[in-house]
C-alpha positions in Angstrom: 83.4 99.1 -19.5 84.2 102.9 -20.2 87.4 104.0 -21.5 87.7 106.3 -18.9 87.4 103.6 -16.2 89.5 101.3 -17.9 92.1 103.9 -18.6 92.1 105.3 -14.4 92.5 101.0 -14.0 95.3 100.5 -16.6 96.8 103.8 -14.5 96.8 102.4 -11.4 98.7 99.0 -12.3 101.4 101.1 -14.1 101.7 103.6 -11.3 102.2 100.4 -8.9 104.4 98.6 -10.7 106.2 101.6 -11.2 106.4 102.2 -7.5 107.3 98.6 -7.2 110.5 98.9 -9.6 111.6 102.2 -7.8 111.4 100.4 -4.0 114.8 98.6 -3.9 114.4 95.2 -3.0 117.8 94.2 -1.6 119.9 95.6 1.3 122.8 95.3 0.2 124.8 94.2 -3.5 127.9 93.7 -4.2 128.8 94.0 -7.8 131.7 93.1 -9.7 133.8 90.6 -7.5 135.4 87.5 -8.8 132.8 84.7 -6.8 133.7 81.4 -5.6 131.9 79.2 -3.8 132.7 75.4 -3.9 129.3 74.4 -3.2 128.0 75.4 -6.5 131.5 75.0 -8.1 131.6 78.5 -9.3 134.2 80.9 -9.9 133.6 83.4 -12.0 132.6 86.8 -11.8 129.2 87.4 -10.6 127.2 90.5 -8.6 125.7 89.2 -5.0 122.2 90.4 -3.6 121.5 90.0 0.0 118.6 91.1 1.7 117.1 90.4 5.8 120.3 88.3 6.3 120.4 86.2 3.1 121.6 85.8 -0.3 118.9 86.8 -2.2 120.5 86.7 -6.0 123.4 85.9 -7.8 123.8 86.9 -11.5 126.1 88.3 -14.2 124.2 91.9 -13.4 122.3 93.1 -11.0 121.3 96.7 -11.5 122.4 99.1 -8.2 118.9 100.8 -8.6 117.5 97.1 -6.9 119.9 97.5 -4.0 119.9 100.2 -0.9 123.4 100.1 -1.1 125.0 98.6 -4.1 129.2 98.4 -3.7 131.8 97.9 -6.5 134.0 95.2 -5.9 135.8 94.8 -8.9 139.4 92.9 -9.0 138.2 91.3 -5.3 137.2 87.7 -4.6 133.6 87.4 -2.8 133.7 84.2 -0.9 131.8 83.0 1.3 132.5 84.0 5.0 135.3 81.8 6.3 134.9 78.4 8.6 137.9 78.3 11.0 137.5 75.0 12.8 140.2 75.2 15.0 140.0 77.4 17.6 140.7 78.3 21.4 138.5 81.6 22.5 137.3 79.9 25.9 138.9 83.5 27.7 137.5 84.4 30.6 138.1 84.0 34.8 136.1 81.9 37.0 135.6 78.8 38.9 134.7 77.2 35.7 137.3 78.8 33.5 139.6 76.3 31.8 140.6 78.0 28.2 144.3 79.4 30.2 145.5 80.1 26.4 142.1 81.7 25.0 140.8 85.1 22.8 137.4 86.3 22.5 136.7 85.8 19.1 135.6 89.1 18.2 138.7 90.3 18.6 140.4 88.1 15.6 137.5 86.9 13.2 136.2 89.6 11.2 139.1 91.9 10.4 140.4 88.2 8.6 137.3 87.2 6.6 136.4 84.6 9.4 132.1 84.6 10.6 132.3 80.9 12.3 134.7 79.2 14.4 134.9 76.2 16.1 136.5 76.2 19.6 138.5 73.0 19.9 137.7 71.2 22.9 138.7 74.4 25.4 135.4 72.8 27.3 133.8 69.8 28.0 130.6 68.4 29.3 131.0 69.9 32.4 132.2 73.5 31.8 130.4 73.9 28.5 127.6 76.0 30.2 129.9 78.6 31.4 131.9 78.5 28.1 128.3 79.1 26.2 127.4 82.3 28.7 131.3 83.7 28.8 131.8 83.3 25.1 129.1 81.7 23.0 126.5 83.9 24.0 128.8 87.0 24.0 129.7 86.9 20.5 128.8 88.5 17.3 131.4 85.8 15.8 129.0 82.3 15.3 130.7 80.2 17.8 130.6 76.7 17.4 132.3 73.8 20.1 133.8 70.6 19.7 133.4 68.9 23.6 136.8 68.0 24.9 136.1 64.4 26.3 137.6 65.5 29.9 134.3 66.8 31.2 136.3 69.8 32.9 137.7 70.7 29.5 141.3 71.7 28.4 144.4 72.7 30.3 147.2 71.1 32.3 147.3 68.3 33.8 143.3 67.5 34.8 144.2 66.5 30.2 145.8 63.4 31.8 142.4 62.7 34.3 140.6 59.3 33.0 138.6 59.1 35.5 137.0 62.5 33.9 136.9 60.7 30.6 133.0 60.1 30.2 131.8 59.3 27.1 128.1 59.0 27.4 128.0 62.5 29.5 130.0 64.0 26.7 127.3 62.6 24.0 124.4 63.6 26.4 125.8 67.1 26.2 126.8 67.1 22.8 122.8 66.1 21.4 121.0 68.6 24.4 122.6 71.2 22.3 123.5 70.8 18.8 122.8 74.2 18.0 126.2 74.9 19.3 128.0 71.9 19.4 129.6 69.5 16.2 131.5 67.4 17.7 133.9 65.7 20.1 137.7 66.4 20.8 140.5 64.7 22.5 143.9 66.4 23.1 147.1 66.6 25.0 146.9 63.0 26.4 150.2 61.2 27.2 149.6 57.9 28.3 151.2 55.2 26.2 147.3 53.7 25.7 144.3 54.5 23.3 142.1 55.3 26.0 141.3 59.3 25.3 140.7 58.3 21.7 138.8 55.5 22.0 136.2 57.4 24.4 136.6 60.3 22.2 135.2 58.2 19.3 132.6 56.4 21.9 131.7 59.2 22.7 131.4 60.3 18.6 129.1 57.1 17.7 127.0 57.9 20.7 126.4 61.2 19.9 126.3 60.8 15.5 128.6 63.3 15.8 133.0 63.6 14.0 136.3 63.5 16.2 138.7 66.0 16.1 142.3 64.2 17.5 145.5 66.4 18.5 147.5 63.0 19.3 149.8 64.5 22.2 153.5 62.6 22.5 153.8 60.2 20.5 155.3 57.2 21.7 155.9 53.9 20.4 153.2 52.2 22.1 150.5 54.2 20.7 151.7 55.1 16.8 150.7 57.4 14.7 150.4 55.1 12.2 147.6 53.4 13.8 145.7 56.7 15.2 144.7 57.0 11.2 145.1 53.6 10.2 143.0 52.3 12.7 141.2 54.2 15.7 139.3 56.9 13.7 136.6 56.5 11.9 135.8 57.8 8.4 134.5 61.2 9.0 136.8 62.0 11.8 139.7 64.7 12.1 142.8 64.5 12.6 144.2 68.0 13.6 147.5 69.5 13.2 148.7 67.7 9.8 152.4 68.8 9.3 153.4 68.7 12.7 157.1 68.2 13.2 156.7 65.3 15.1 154.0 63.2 12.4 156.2 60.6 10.3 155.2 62.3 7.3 158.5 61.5 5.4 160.5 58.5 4.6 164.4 58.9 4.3 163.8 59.7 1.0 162.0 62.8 1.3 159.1 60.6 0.2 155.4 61.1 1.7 154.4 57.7 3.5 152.3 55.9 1.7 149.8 55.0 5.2 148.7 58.8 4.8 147.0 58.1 1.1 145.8 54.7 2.6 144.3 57.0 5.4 142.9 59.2 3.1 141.5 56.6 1.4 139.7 55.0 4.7 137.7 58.7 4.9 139.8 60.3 7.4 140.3 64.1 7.4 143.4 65.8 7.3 143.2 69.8 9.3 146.0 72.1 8.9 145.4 73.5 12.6 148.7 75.6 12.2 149.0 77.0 16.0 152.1 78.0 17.6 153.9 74.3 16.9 152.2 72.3 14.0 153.1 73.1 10.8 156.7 72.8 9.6 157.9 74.1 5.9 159.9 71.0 5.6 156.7 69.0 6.1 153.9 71.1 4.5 156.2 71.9 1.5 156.9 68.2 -0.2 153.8 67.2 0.9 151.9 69.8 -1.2 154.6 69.0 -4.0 153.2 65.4 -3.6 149.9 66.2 -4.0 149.1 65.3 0.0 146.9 68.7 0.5 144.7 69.4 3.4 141.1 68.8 3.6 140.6 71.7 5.7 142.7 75.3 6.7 142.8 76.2 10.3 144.4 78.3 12.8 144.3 76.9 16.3 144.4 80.3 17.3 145.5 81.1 21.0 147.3 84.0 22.7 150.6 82.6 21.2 150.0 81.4 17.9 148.3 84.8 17.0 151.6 86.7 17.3 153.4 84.1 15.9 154.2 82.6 12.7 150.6 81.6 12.5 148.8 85.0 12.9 145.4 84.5 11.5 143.5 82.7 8.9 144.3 84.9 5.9 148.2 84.0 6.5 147.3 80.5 6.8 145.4 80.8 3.9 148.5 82.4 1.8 150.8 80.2 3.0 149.2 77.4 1.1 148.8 79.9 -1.7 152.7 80.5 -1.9 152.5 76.3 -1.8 151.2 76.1 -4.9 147.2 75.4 -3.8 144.8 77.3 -6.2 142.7 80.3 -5.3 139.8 78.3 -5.8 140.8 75.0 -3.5 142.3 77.7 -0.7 138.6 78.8 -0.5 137.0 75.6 -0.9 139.2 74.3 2.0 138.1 77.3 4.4 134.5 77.5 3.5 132.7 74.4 2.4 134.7 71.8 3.4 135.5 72.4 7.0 131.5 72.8 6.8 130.8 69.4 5.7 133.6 68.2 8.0 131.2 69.3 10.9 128.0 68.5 9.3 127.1 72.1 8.9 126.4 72.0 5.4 123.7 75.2 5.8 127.0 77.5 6.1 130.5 78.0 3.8 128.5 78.6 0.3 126.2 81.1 -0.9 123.7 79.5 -2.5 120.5 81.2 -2.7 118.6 80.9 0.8 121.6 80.9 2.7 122.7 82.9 5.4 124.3 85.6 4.2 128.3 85.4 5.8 130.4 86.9 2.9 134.0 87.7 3.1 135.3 89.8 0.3 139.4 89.1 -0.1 141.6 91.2 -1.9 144.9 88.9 -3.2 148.0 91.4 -2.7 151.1 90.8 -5.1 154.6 91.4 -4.0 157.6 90.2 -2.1 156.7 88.7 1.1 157.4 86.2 3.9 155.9 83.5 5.8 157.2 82.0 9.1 156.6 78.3 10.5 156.1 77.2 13.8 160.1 76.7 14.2 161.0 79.9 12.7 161.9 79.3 9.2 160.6 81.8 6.4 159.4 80.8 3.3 159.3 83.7 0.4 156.1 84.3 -1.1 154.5 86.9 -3.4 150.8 86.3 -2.7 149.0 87.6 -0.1 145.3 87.7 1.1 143.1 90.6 3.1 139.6 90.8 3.9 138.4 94.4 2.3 134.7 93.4 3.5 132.9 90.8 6.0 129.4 90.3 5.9 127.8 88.7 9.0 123.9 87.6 8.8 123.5 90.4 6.3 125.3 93.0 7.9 128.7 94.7 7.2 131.1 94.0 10.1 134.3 94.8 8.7 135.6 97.2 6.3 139.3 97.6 5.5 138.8 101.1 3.6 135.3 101.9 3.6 134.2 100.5 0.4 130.6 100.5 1.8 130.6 103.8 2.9 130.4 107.4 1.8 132.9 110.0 1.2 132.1 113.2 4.3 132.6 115.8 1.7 129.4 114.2 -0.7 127.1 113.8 2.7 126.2 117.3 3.9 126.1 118.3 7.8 126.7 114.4 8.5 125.7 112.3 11.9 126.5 108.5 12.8 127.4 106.5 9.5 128.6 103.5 10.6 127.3 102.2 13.9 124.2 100.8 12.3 125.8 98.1 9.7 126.9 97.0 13.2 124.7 96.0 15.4 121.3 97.7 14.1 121.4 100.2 16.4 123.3 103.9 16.9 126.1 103.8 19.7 126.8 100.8 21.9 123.3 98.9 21.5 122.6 95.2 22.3 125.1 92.2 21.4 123.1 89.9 18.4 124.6 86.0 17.7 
């Protein structure tokens, strides 16, 4: 062969792999940020790649040249985006219409780090089609259900209707659309029998698929003690943890012992805060006594919101100010409540995955929680989501870390409206 030709060849490859190194190969990559994600069991700091809607890279440097837009997020925590599996964002009017006390999602997730909720049982088999095209299919949020086991769903007194109780048309629903829906949820019921549990957790077994249980009144004839010692399964959920009314304490100020023994038999303890279920004089000794939730929710409805619950990032620093670690606070809102629900392709950031980030900043000072019976609690942490990434694409932004400053961008257009939705202006809704 010639020099000449083998020089013009030798050329060539340089000139492409030149080229190659130039073209970033990321969309986005945040640098910096302290990372945890329990999956992996990391917690350190790390720089995050993500590109067409996943995480591409993690490493201890990624150079901003690979990335179309690379951000600094020093002195933040990159998690990954938050699980909240305990909702109520059934809103809407209609024949069908049943969620009286629900949001639309969007309205609540991403400004607090949250890209997946689960609505808890506002539905059932029978009004889960218009729940799916009123809120589902509405949403930029990922919306995922838990079936109430009344087929008309949640609200008032049809809660009471056993007759609407149908297990095997609650576990037919459930597997004609698991895309959307994890699992099965009983709530509200007052009768002085097992009967909305046990066809809850019929229902489960049919189906493969957890319980979630907000016991109701508790009466003597149907114990609490027995709910978790006996009727749920390992696996299954029982909402609403430090309700007043759960016989949490003894006299002494002691956690009961059937709670570990509980534990012990697989069942799952969710905070499900709400406007009524979580009590500092519960929550407080129990964290003390090492009897922590499995998972962090909300139950967030059109009274808890502006209440002493307000959203997932207060939840989350209440158990902060509790004593819970930065690291287990996470955990607890990311890849647990995603194993809870057999969802295990969501809460981490491994490689592959979908790329739902929420970048927290942890505020210091002097500040106050309230509980559902209006007690305050002092803190002096505090958590708020500077950045959420959903499927790749920055949907919240506290202060503009991802964008521009107008005096550095010349005679400027649009900026933002693109990290959106993918389009300028008011283009089409994306799930």
């Amino acid at each position: 062969m010639k020099a000449s030709k083998l020089f013009r060849i030798v050329a060539g490859a340089l000139l492409i792999a030149s080229c190659s190194l130039a073209q970033p190969v990321y969309d986005l990559l945040l640098q910096g940020g302290h990372v945890i994600d329990a999956k992996s069991r990391l917690s350190t700091r790390r720089d995050v790649a993500i590109a067409k809607g996943k995480i591409a890279e993690i490493a201890a440097s990624i150079p901003a040249s690979k990335a179309t837009k690379a951000v600094d997020v020093s002195g933040l925590y990159v998690a990954p985006g938050l699980i909240d599996i305990h909702v109520h964002v059934f809103a809407g009017e209609g024949p069908q219409y049943t969620g009286e006390n629900g949001v639309f999602p969007d309205d609540h997730t991403f400004r607090s780090g949250v890209t997946t909720v689960v609505d808890a049982g506002s539905s059932g088999w029978r009004s889960f089609p218009d729940f799916k095209r009123r809120t589902i299919d509405r949403s930029k949020t990922r919306v995922l259900a838990l079936l109430n086991i009344v087929g008309k769903g949640m609200g008032g007194q049809m809660e009471q209707d056993t007759s609407d109780m149908d297990a095997k048309a609650t576990a037919d629903r459930v597997m004609s659309n698991r895309q959307h829906v994890v699992g099965v949820k009983t709530a509200h019921f007052a009768a002085p029998n097992w009967i909305a549990v046990d066809r809850a957790v019929e229902a489960g077994n049919l189906a493969g698929v957890p319980v979630m249980v907000d016991f109701g009144r508790f009466t003597s004839e149907r114990p609490f003690e027995e709910l978790v010692g006996k009727h749920l399964r390992p696996g299954d959920i029982y909402t609403h943890t430090y309700l007043a009314a759960v016989p949490m304490l003894d006299p002494s100020g002691k956690v009961r012992q059937y709670l570990f023994d509980a534990r012990k038999r697989g069942i799952l303890f969710d905070v499900g805060h709400g406007g009524g279920s979580l009590v500092f004089k519960h929550a407080v000794p129990a964290m003390r006594q090492g009897f922590a939730p499995d998972s962090i929710s909300t139950d967030l409805h059109i009274t808890s919101m502006n209440a002493g619950m307000k959203d997932m990032l207060n939840v989350m620093s209440k158990f902060l100010n509790m004593g819970m670690s930065m690291d287990d606070v996470i955990a607890k809102s990311t890849w647990n409540p995603a194993r809870q629900i057999k969802r295990e392709e969501l809460g981490n950031l491994s490689v592959g995955a979908v790329a739902d980030v929420a970048v927290l900043k942890l505020e210091k000072g002097d500040f106050g929680f309230v509980d559902v019976h209006g007690a305050r609690m002092k803190g002096t942490q505090r958590l708020a989501a500077e950045i959420t990434v959903r499927n790749g694409q920055v949907v919240w932004d506290r202060n503009g870390l991802t964008r521009q400053d107008w005096d550095k961008l010349g005679d400027y257009g649009p900026q933002g409206e693109a990290s959106w939705d993918g389009t300028l202006g008011h283009g089409p809704r994306r799930r």
